[in-house]
HTML snippet that shows the backbone in 3Dmol.js (N, CA, C, O; Angstrom):
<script src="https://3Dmol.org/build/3Dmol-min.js"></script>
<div id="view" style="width:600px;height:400px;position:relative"></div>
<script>
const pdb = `
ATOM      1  N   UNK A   1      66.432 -13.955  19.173  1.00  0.00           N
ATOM      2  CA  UNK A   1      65.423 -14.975  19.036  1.00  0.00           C
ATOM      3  C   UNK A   1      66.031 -16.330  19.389  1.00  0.00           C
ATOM      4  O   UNK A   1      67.175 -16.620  19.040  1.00  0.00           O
ATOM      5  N   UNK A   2      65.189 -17.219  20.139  1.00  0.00           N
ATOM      6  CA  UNK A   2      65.652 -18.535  20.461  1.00  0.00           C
ATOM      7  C   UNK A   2      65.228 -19.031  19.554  1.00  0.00           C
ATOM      8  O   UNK A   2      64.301 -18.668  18.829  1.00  0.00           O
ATOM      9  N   UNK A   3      66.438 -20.688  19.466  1.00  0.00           N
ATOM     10  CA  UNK A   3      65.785 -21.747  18.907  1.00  0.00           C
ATOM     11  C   UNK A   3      65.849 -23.008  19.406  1.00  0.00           C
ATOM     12  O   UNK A   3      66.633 -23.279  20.316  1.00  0.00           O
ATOM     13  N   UNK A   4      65.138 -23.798  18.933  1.00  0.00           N
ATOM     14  CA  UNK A   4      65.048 -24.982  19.211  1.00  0.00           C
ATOM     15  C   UNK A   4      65.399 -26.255  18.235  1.00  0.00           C
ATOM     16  O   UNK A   4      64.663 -26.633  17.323  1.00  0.00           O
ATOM     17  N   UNK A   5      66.495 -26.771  18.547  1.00  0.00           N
ATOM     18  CA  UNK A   5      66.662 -28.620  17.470  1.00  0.00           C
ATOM     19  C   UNK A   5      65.842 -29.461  18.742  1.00  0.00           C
ATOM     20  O   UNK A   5      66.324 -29.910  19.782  1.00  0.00           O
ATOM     21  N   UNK A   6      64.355 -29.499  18.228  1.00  0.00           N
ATOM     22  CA  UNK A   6      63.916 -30.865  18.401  1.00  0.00           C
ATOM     23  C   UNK A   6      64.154 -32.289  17.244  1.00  0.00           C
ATOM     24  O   UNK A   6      63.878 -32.413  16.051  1.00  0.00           O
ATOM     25  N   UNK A   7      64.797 -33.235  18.261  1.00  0.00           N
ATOM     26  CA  UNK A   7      65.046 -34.278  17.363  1.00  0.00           C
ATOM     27  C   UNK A   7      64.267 -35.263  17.819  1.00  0.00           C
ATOM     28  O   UNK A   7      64.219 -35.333  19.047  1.00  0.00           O
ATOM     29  N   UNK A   8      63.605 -36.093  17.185  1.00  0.00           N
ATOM     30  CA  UNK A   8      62.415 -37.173  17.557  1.00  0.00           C
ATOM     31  C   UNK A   8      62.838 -38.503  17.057  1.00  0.00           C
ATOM     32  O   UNK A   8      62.693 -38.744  15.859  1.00  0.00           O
ATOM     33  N   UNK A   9      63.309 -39.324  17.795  1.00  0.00           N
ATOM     34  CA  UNK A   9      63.527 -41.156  17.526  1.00  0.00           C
ATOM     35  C   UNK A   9      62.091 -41.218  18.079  1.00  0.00           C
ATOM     36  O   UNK A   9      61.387 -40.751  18.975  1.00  0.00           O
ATOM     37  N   UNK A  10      62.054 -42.265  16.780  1.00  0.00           N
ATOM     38  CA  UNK A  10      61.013 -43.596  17.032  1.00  0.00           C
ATOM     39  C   UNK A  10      61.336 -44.611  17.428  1.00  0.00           C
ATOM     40  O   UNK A  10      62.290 -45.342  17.160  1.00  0.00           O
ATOM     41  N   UNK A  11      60.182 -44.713  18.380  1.00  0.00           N
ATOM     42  CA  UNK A  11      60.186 -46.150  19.421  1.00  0.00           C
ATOM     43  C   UNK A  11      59.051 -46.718  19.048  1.00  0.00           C
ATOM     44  O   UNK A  11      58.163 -45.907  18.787  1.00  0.00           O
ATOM     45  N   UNK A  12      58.678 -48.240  18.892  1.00  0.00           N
ATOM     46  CA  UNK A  12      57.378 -48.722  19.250  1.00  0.00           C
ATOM     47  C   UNK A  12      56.411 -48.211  20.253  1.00  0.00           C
ATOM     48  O   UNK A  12      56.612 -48.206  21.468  1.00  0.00           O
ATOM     49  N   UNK A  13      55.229 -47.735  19.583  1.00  0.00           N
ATOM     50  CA  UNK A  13      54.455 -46.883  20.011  1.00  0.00           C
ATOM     51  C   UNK A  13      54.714 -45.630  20.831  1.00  0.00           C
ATOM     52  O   UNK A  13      53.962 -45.222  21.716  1.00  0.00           O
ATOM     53  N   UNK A  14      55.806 -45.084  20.465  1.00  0.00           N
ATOM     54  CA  UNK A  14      55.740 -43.772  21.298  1.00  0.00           C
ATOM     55  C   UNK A  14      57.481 -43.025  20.895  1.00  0.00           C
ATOM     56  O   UNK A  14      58.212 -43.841  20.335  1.00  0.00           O
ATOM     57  N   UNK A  15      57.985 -41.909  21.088  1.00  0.00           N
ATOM     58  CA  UNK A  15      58.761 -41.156  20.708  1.00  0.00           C
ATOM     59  C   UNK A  15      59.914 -41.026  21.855  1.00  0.00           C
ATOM     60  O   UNK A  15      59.763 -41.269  23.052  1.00  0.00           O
ATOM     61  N   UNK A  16      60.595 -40.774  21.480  1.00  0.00           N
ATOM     62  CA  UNK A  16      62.036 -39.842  22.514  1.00  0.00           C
ATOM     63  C   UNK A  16      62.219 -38.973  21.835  1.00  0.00           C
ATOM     64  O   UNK A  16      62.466 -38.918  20.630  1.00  0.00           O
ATOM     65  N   UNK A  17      62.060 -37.930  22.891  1.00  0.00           N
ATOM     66  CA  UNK A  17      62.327 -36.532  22.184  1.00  0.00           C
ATOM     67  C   UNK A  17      63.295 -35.691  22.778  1.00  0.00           C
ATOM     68  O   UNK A  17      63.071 -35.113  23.842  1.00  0.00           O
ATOM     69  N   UNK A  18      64.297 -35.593  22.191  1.00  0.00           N
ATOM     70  CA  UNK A  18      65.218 -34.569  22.487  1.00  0.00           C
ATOM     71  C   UNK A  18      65.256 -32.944  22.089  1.00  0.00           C
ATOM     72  O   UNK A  18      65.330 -32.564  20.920  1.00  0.00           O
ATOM     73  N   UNK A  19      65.205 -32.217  23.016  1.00  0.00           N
ATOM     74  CA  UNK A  19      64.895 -30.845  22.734  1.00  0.00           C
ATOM     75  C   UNK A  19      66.390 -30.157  23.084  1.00  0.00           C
ATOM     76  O   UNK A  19      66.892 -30.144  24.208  1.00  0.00           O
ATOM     77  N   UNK A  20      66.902 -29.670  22.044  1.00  0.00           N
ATOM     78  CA  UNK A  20      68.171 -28.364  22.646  1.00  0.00           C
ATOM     79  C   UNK A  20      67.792 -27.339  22.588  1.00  0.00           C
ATOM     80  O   UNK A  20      67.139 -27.100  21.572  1.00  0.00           O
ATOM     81  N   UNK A  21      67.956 -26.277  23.519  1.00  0.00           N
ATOM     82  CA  UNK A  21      67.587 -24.867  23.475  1.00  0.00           C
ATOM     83  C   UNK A  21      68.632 -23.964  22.656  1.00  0.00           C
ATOM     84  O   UNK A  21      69.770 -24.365  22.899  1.00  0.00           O
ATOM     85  N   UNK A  22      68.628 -23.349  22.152  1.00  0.00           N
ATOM     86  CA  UNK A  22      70.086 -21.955  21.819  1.00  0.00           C
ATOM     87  C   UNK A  22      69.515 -20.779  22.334  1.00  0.00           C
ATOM     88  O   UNK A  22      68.311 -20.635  22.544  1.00  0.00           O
ATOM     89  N   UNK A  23      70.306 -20.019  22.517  1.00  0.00           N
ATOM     90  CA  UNK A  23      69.975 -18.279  22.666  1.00  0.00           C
ATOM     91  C   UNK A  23      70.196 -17.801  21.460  1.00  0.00           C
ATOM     92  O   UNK A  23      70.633 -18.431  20.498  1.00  0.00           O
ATOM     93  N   UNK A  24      69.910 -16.746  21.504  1.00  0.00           N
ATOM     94  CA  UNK A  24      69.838 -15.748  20.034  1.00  0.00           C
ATOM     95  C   UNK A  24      71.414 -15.460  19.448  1.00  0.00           C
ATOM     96  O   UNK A  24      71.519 -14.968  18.325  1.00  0.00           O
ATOM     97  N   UNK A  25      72.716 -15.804  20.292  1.00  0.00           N
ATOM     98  CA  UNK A  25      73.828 -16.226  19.895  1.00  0.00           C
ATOM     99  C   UNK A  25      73.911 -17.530  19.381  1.00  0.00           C
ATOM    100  O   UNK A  25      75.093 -17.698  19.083  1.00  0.00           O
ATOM    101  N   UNK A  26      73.446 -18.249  19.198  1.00  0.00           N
ATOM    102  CA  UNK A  26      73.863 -19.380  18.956  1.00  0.00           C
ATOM    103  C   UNK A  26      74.106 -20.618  19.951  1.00  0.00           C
ATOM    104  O   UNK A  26      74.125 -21.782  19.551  1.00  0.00           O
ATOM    105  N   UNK A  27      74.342 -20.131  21.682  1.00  0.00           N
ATOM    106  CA  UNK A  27      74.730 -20.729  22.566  1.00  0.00           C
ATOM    107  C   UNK A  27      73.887 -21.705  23.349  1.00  0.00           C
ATOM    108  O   UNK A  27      72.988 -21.256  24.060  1.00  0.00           O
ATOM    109  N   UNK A  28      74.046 -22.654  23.296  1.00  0.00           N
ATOM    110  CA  UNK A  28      73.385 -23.701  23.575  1.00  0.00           C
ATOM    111  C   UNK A  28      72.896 -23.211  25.118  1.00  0.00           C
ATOM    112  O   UNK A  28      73.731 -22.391  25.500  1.00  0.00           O
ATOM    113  N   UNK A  29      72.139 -23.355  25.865  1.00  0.00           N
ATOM    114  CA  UNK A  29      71.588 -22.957  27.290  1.00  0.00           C
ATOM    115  C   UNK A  29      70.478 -24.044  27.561  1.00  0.00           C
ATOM    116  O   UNK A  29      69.622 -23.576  28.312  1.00  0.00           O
ATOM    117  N   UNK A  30      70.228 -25.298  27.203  1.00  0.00           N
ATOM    118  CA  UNK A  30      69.961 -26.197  28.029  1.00  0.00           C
ATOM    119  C   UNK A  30      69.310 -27.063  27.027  1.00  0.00           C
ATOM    120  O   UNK A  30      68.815 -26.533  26.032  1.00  0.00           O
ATOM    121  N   UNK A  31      69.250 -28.616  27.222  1.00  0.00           N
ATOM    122  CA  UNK A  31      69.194 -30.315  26.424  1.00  0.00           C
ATOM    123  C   UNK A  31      68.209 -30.889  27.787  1.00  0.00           C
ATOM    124  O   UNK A  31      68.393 -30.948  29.003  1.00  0.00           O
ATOM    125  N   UNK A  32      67.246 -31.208  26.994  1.00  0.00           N
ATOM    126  CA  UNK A  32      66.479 -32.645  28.451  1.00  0.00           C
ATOM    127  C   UNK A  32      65.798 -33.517  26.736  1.00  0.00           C
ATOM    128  O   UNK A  32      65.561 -33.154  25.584  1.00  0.00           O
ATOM    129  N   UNK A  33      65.746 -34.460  27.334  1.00  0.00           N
ATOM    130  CA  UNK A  33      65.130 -35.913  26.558  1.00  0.00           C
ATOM    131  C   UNK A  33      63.883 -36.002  27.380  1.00  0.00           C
ATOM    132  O   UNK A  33      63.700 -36.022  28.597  1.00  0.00           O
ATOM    133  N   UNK A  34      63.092 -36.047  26.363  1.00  0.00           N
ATOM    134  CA  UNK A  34      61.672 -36.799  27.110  1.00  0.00           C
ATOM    135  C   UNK A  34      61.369 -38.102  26.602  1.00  0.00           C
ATOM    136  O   UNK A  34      61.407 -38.212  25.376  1.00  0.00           O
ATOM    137  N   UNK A  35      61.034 -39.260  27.376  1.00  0.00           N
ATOM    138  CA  UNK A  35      60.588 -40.396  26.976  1.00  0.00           C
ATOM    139  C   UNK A  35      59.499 -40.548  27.202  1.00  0.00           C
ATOM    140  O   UNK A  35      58.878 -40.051  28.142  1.00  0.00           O
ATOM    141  N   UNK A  36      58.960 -41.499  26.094  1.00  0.00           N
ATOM    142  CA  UNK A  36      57.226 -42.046  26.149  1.00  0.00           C
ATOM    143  C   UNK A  36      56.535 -41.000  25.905  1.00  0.00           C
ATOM    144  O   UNK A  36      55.812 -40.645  26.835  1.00  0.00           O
ATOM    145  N   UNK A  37      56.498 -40.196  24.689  1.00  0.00           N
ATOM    146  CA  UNK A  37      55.882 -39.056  24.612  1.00  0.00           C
ATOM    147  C   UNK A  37      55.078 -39.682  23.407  1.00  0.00           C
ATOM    148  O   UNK A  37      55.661 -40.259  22.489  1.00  0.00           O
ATOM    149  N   UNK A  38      53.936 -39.560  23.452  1.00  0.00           N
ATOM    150  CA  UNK A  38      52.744 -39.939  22.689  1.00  0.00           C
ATOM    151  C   UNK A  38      52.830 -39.131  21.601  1.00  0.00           C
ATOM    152  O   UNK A  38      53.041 -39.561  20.467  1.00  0.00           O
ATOM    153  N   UNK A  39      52.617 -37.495  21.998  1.00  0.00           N
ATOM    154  CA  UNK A  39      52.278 -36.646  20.983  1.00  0.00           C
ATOM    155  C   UNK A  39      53.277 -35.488  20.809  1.00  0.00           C
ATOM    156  O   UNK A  39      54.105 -35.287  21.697  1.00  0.00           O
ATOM    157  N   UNK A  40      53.242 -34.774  19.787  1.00  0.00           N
ATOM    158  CA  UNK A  40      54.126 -33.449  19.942  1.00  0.00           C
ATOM    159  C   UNK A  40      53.274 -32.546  19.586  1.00  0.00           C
ATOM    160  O   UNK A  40      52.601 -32.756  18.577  1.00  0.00           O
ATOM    161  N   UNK A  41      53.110 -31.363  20.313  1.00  0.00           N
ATOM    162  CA  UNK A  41      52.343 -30.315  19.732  1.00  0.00           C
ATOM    163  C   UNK A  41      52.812 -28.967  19.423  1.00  0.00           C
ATOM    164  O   UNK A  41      53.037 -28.256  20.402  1.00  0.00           O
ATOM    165  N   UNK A  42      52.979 -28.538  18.427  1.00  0.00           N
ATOM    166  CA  UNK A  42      53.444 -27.376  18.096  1.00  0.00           C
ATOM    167  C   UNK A  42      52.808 -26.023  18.067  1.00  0.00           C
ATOM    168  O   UNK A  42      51.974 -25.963  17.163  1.00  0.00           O
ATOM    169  N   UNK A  43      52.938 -24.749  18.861  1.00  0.00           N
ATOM    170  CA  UNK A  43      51.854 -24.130  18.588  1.00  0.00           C
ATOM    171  C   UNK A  43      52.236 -22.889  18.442  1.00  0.00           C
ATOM    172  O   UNK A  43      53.124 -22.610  19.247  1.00  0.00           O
ATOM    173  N   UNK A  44      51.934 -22.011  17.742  1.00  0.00           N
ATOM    174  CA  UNK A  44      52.709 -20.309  16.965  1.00  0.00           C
ATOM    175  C   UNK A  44      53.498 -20.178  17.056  1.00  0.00           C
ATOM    176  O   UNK A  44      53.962 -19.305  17.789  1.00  0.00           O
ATOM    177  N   UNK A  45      54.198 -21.013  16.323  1.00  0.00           N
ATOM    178  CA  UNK A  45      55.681 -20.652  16.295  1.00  0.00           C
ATOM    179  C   UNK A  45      56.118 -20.692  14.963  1.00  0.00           C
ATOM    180  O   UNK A  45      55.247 -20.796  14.099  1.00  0.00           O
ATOM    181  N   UNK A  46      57.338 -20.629  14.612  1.00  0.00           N
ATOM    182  CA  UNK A  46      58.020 -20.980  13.022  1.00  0.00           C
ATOM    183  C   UNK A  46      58.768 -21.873  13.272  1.00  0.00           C
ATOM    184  O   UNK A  46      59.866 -21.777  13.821  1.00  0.00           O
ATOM    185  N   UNK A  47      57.975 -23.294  12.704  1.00  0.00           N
ATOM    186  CA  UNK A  47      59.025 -24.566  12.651  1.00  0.00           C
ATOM    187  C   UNK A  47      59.329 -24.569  10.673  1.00  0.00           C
ATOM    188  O   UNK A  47      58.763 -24.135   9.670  1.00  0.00           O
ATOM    189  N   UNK A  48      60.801 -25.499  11.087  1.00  0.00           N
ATOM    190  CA  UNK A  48      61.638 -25.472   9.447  1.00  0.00           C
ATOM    191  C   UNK A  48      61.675 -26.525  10.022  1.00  0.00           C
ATOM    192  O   UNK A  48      61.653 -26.745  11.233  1.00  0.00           O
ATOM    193  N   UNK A  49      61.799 -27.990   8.218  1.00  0.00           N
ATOM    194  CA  UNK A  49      61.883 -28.919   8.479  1.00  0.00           C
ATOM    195  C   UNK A  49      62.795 -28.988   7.263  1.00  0.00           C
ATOM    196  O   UNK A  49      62.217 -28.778   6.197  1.00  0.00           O
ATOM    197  N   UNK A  50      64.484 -29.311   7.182  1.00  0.00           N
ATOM    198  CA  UNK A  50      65.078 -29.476   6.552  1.00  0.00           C
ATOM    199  C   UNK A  50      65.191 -30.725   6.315  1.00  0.00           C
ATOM    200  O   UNK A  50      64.743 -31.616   7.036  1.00  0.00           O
ATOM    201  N   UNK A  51      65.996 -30.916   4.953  1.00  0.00           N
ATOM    202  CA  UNK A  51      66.397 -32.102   5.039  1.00  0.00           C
ATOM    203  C   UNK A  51      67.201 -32.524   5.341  1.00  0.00           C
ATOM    204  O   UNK A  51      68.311 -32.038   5.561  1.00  0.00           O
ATOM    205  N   UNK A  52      66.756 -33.754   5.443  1.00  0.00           N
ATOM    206  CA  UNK A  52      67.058 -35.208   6.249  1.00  0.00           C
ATOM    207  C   UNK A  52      68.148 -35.787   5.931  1.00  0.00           C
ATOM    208  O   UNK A  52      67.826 -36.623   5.087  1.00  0.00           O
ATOM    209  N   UNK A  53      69.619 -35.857   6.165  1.00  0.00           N
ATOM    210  CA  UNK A  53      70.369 -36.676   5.860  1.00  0.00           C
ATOM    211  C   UNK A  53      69.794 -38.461   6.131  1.00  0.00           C
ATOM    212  O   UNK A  53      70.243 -39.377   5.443  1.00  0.00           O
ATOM    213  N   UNK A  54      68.937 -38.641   7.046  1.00  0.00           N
ATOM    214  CA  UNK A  54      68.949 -39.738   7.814  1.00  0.00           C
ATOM    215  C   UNK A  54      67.767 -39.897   8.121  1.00  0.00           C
ATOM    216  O   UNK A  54      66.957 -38.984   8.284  1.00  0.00           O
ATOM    217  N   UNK A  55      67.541 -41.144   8.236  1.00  0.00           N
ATOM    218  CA  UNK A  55      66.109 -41.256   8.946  1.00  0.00           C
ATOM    219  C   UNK A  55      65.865 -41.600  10.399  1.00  0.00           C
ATOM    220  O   UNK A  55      64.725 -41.860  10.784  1.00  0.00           O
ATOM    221  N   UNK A  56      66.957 -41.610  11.256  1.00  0.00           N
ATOM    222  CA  UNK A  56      66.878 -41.212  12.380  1.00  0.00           C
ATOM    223  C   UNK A  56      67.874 -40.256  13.087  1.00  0.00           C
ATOM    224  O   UNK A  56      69.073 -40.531  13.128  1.00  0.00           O
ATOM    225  N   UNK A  57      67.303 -38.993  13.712  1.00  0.00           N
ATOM    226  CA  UNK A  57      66.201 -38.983  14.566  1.00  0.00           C
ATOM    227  C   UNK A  57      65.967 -37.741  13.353  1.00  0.00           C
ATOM    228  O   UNK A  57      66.854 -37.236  12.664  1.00  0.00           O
ATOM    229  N   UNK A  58      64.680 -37.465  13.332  1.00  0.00           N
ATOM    230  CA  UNK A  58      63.637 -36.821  12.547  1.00  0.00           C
ATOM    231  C   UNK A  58      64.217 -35.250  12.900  1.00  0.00           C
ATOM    232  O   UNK A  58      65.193 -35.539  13.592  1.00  0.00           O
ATOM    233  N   UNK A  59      64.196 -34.198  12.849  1.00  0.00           N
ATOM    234  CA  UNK A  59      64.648 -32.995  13.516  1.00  0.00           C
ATOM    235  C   UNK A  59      63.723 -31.981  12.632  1.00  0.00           C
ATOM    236  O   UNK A  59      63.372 -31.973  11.452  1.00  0.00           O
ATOM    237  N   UNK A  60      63.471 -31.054  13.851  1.00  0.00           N
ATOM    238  CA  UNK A  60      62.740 -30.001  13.388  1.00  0.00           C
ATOM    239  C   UNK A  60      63.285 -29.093  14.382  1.00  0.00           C
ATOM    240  O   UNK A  60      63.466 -29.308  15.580  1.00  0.00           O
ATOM    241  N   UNK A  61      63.587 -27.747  13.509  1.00  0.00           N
ATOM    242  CA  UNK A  61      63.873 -26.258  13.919  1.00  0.00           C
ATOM    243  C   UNK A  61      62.909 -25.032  14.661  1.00  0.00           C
ATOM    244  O   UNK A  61      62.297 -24.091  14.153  1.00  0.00           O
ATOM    245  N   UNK A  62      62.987 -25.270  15.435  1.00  0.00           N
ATOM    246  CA  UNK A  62      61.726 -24.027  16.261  1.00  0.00           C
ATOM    247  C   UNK A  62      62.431 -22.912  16.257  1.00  0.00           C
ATOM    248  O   UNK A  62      63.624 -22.910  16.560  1.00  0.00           O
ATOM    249  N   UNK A  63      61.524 -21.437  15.785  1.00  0.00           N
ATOM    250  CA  UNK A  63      62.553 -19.970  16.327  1.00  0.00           C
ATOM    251  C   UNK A  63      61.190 -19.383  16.953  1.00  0.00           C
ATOM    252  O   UNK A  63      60.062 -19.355  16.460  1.00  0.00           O
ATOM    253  N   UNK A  64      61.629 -18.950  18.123  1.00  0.00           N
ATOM    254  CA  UNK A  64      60.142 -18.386  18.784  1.00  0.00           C
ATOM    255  C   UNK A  64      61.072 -17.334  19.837  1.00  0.00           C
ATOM    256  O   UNK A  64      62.171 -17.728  20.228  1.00  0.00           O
ATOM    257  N   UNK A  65      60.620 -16.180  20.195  1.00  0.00           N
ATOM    258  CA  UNK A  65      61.133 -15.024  21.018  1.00  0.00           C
ATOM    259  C   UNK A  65      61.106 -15.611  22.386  1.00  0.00           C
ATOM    260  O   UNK A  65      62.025 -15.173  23.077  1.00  0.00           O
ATOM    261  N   UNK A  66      60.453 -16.336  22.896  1.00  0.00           N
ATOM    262  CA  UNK A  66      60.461 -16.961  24.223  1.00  0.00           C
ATOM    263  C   UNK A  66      59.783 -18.404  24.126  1.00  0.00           C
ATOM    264  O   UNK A  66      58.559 -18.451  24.009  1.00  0.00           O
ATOM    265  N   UNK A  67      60.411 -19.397  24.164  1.00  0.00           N
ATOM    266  CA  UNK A  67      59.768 -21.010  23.328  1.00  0.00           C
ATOM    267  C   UNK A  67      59.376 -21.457  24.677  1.00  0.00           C
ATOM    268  O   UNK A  67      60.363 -21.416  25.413  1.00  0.00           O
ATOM    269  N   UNK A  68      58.604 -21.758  25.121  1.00  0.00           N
ATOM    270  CA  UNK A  68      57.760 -22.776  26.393  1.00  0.00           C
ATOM    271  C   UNK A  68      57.742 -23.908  26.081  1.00  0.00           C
ATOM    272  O   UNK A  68      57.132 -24.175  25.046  1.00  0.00           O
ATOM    273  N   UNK A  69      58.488 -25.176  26.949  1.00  0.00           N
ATOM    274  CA  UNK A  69      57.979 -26.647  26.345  1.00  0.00           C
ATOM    275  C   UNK A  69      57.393 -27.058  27.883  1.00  0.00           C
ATOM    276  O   UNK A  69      57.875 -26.594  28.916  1.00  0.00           O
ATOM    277  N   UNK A  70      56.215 -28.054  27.839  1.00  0.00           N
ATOM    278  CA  UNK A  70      56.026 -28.471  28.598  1.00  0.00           C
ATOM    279  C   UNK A  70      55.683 -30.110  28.271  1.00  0.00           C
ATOM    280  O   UNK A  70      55.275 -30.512  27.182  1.00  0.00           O
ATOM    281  N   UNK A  71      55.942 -30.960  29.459  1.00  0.00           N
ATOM    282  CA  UNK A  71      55.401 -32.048  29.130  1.00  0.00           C
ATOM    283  C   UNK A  71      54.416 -32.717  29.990  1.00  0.00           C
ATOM    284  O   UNK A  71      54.716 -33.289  31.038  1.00  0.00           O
ATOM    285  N   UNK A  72      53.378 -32.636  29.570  1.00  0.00           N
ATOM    286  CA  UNK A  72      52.302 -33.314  30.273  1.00  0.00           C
ATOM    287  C   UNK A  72      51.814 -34.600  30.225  1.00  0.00           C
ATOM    288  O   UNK A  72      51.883 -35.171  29.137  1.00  0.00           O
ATOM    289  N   UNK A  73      51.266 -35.267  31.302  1.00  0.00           N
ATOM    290  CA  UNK A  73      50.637 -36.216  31.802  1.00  0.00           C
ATOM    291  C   UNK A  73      51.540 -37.498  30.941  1.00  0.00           C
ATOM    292  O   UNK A  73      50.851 -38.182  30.185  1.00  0.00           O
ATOM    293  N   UNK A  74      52.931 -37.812  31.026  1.00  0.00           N
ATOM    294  CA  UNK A  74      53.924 -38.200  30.898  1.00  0.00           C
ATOM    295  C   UNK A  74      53.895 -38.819  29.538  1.00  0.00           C
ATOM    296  O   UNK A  74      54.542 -39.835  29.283  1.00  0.00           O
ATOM    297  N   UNK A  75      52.955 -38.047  28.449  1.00  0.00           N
ATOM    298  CA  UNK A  75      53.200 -38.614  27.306  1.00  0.00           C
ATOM    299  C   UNK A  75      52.794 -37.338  26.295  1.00  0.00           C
ATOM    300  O   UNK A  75      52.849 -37.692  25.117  1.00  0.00           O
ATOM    301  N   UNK A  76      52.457 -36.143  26.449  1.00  0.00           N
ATOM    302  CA  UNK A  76      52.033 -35.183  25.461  1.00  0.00           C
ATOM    303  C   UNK A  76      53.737 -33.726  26.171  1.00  0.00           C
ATOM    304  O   UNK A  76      54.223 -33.330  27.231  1.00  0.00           O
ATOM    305  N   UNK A  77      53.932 -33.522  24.562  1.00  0.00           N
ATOM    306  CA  UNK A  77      55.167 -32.417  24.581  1.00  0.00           C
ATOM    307  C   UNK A  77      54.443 -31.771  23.930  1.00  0.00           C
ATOM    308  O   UNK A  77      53.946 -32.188  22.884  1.00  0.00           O
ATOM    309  N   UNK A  78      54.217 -30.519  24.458  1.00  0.00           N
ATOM    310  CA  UNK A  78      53.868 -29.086  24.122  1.00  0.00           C
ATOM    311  C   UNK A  78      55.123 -28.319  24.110  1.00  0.00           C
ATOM    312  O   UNK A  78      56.075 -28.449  24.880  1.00  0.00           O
ATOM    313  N   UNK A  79      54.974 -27.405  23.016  1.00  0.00           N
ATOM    314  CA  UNK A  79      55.888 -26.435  22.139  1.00  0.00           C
ATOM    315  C   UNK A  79      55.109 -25.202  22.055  1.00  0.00           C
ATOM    316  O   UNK A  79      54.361 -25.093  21.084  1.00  0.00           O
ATOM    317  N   UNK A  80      55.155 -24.341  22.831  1.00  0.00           N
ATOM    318  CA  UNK A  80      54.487 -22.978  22.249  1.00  0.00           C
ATOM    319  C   UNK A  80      55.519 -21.804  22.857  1.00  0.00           C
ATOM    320  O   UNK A  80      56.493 -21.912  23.602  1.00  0.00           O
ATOM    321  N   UNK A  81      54.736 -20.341  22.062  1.00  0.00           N
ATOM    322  CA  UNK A  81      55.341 -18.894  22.088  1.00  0.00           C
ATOM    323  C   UNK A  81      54.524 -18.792  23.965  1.00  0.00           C
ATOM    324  O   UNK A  81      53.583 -19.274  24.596  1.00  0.00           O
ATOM    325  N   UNK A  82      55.473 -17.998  24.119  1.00  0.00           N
ATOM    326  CA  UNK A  82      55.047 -17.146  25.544  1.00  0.00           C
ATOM    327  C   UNK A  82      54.624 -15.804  24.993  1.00  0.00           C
ATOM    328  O   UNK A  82      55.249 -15.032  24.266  1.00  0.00           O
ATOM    329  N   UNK A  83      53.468 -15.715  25.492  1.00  0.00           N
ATOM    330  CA  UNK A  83      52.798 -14.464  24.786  1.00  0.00           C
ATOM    331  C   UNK A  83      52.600 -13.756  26.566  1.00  0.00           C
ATOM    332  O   UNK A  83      52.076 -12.655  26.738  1.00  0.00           O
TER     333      UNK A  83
END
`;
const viewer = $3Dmol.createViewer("view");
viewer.addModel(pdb, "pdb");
viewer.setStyle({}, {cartoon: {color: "spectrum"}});
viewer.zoomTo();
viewer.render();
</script>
């Protein structure tokens, strides 16, 4: 099972979002930053939201069998299962 550390800084009006991928080892297999992302959308997946040492950057845990991110119309990040 993959996962995902999405970490989210706040910007005036809008987010940077950093997404790391892992493989089901543990092994990291690919990092992109998105800027100016309006929204985040999460969709069937199992997100964990631990705590927070810090209040920046926000982080949330995705585990999904095949995780799809896309980012559209240069301000919405979609998060979903590949079904």
């Amino acid at each position: 099972m993959a996962r995902l550390i999405i970490n989210v800084y706040f910007k005036t009006d809008e987010y940077v979002v950093e997404v790391n991928k892992y493989n089901g080892e543990g092994l990291l297999e690919e990092s992109r930053v998105y800027e100016g992302v309006k929204q985040v959308v999460l969709s069937n997946l199992v997100v964990r939201i631990n705590r927070q040492l810090h209040n920046q950057p926000w982080s949330l845990i995705v585990e999904a069998e095949d995780p799809v991110i896309e980012f559209k119309e240069k301000s919405l990040l979609y998060v979903y299962e590949k079904k």
